[in-house]
Residue, then its C-alpha position, 0 to 999 in steps of 0.5 A: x500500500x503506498x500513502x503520500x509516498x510511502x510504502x506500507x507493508x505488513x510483517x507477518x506478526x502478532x503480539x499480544x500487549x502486556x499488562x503494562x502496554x508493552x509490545x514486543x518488536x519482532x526480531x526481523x522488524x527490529x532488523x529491517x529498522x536496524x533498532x539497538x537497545x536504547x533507540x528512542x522510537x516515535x510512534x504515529x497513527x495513519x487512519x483513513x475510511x478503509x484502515x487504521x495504522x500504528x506506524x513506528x520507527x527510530x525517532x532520528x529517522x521519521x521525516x515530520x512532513x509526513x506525519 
């Protein structure tokens, strides 16, 4: 899927939130963002008519204009 030039995608993954709104990132997504221990990461929310969409990535990478 592709919103204002950027492409989504889906990874193959489900996790369930813990008690305290923890959310365990999939080893292979932590790759493909190369995540360390101790990144700091920012979240944003993408919805429209059809979807909604919890997007995530390390804070220093997410150029604002498209949020």
């Amino acid at each position: 899927m592709i919103l204002n030039n950027i492409t989504c995608s889906c990874e193959n993954a489900t996790r369930k939130i813990d008690g305290t709104g923890r959310i365990i990132i999939p080893k292979g997504l932590r790759d493909r963002l190369e995540l360390q221990e101790g990144d700091e990461m920012i979240f944003y929310f993408l919805e429209n008519e059809e979807f909604n969409c919890i997007g995530i990535g390390k804070n220093n990478f997410i150029n604002p204009k498209y949020l």
